[in-house]
N, C-alpha and C positions, 0 to 999 in steps of 0.2 A: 613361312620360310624357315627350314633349319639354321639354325645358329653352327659354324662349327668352332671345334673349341678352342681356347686361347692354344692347349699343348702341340694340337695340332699342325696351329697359324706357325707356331713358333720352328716346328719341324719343318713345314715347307717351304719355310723363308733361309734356315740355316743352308735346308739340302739345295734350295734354289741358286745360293749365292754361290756353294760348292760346285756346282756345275758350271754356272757363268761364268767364275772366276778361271777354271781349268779351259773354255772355248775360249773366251774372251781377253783370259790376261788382268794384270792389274791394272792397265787403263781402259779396260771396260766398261766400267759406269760414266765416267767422262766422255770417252767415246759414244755411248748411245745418248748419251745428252744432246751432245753437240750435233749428232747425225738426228735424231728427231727432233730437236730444237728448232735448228737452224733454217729461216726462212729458207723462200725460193723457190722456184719450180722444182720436180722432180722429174726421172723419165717414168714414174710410174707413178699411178696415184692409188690411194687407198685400192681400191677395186678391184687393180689388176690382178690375174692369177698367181704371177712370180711371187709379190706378197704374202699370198696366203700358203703357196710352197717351202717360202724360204723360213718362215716365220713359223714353222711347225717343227714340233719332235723329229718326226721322222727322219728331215736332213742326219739326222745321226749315225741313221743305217745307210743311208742313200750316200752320203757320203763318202765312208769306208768302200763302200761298193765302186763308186767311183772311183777312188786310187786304183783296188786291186784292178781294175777292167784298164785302166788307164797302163798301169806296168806293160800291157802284154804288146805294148810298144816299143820294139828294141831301142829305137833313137830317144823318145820319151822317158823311156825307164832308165836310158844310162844317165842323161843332163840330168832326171831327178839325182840319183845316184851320186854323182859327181860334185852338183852343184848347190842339191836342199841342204843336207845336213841333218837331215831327217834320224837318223839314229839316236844324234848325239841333243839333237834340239826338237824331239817329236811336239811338243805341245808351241812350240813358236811358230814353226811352219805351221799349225792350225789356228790356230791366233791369228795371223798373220792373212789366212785364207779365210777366216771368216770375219776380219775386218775388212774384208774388199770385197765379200756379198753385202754385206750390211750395207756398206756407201756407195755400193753400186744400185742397190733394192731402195733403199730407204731415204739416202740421204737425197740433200740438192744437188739438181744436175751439173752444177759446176763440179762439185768435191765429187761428182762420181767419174770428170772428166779428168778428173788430176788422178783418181786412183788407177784407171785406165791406163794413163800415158804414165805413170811409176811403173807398172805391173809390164806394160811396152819394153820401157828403156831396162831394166831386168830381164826381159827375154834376147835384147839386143846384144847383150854381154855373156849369155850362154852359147858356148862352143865349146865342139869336144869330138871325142871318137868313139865311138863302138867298140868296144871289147874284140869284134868283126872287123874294125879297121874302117867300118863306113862313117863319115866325117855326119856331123849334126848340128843345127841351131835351134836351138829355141823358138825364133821369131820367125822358123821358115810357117807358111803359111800353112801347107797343106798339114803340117806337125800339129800346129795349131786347130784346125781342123779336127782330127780324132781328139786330143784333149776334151776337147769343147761336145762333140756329140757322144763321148761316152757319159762328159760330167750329163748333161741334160737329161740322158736315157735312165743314168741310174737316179735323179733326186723326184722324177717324175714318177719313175716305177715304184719308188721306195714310197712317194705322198699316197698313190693310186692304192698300195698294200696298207700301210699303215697311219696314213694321215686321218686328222679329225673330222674333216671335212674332201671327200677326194673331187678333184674335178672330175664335171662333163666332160663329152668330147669335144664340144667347144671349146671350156676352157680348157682341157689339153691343149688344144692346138694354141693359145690365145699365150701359155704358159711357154710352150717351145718359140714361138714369135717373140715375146717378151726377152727370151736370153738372146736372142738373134742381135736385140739391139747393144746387148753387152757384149755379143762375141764378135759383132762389126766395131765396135770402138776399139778391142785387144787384135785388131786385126785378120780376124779370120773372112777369108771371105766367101760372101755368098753361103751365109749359114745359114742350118733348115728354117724352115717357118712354120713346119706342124706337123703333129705327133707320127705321122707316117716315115718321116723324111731322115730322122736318126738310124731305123735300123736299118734302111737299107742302106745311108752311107756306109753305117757298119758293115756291112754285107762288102762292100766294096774297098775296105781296108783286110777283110780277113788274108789274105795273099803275105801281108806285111806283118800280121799278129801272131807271135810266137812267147814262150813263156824262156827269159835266158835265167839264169842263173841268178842277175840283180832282182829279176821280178819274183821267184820263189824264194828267196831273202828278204826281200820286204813285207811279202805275205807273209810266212813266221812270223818274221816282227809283227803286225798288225796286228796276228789272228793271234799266237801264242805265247810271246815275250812282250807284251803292250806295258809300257810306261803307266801302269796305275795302280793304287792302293791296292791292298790285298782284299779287303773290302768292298771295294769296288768290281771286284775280279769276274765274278759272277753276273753282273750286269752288264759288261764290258761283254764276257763268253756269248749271250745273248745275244746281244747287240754283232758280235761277230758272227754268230751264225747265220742269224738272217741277212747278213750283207752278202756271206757265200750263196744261202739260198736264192739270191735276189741277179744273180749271173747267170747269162748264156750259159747250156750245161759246156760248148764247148770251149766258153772262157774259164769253170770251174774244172775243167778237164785238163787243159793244160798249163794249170800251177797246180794240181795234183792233189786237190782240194775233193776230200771226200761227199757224198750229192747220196742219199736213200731218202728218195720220195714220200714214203708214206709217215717217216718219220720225220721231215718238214713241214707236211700236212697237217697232222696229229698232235705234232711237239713244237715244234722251230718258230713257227708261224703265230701261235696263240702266244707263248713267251718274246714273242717281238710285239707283239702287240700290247701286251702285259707293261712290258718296259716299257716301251712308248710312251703308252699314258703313264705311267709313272714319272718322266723326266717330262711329260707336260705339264703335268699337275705342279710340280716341285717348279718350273721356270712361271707360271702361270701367277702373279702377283691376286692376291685370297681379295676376292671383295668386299668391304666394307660392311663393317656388321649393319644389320636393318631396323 
């Protein structure tokens, strides 16, 4: 068995904590204490697919992909708009969103029924207008609805491209079930139960998905003006292109999002994958020398 070196240990521990710390925030190690610790049932157990989804790199890319696919929701992109705060606090709202996969994925099913019903009572108290003048809630259901099956489509697409291990089609479908029972607790209802059933709800919101004004401002933001080190910038550009590459072309088409195929193939694709395992490596705790 290779030994690897102490300098090395040492670098993937620094860069590991640098990343946790930017997802997770400063009560991030507290927090996965208390979420892996803490007895109890869970709604999933070690096995399930959603675990080995949520628990990889790739959410990185799958993520970002999510927001942009998400914006091209007038009613969605304005409450974001209005109500995140997302410019002025980008890395809270992420914090924020990936303490409540964490206690929904990991923790006991109590703490995932309280994070549920906070994430509820916050959608209850979003209202607002449209830019258009058409009124919005948060907690309307069918709103609820496209949130929830673009999040699924892109974190599923994003494990399938560039995850360590990708599912069968079994557990595809076993992975889209598994959110079913998160997006039933947040309200949604009658969410898909397998891997077929996202695009074509998709298919059947296109009528309502257009790109306004809020949504190719956020995509900037996201893709071009990103909250992070200069250092980091490069890895971020990465990580940003493949989240574009990783969209309906007609969702990359209208936020104006440039798409040349052979050089996503060639280029986009192996440097997503590059990174990838690099922020796996670096989150990935060095095993014990032998």
């Amino acid at each position: 068995m290779r030994l690897i070196p102490t300098e090395d240990l040492t670098l993937r521990e620094r860069l590991g904590k640098k990343i946790f710390a930017r997802v997770a925030g400063p009560e991030g190690p507290a927090r996965r204490a208390r979420i892996h610790g803490s007895p109890g049932p869970r709604w999933f157990g070690p096995e399930r697919p959603v675990r080995r989804v949520h628990g990889d790199a790739s959410m990185f890319i799958g993520g970002l992909s999510a927001l942009l696919l998400q914006s091209l929701h007038p009613s969605a992109m304005a409450a974001v708009a209005a109500h995140s705060g997302y410019p002025g606090d980008p890395w809270g709202r992420l914090q924020r969103t990936s303490a409540f996969l964490a206690e929904t994925t990991y923790g006991p099913a109590d703490r995932a029924r309280e994070a549920c019903a906070r994430v509820r009572a916050v959608h209850d108290s979003v209202r607002g207008t449209t830019s258009e003048g058409r009124s919005y809630h948060a907690a309307d259901p069918h709103l609820l609805c496209w949130v929830h099956i673009a999040e699924v489509d892109s974190f599923l697409r994003a494990h399938q491209r560039y995850g360590a291990r990708p599912l069968d089609g079994a557990g595809c479908d076993a992975y889209v079930a598994d959110m079913a029972r998160i997006a039933a607790a947040l309200g949604v209802p009658d969410p898909p139960t397998d891997r077929a059933e996202p695009a074509g709800r998709m298919t059947a919101y296109r009528g309502e998905l257009r790109a306004t004004g809020e949504a190719r401002d956020a995509a900037r933001f996201l893709l071009l003006n990103p909250p992070v080190p200069l250092l980091a910038r490069v890895p971020y550009g990465v990580i940003a292109a493949n989240a574009v590459s990783l969209l309906p072309v007609w969702a990359s088409r209208a936020l104006w999002l440039p798409r040349v195929p052979p050089a996503e193939s060639l280029c986009v694709r192996p440097l997503g994958a590059a990174v990838t395992r690099g922020i796996r490596w670096a989150l990935t705790p060095p095993a014990p020398p032998a």
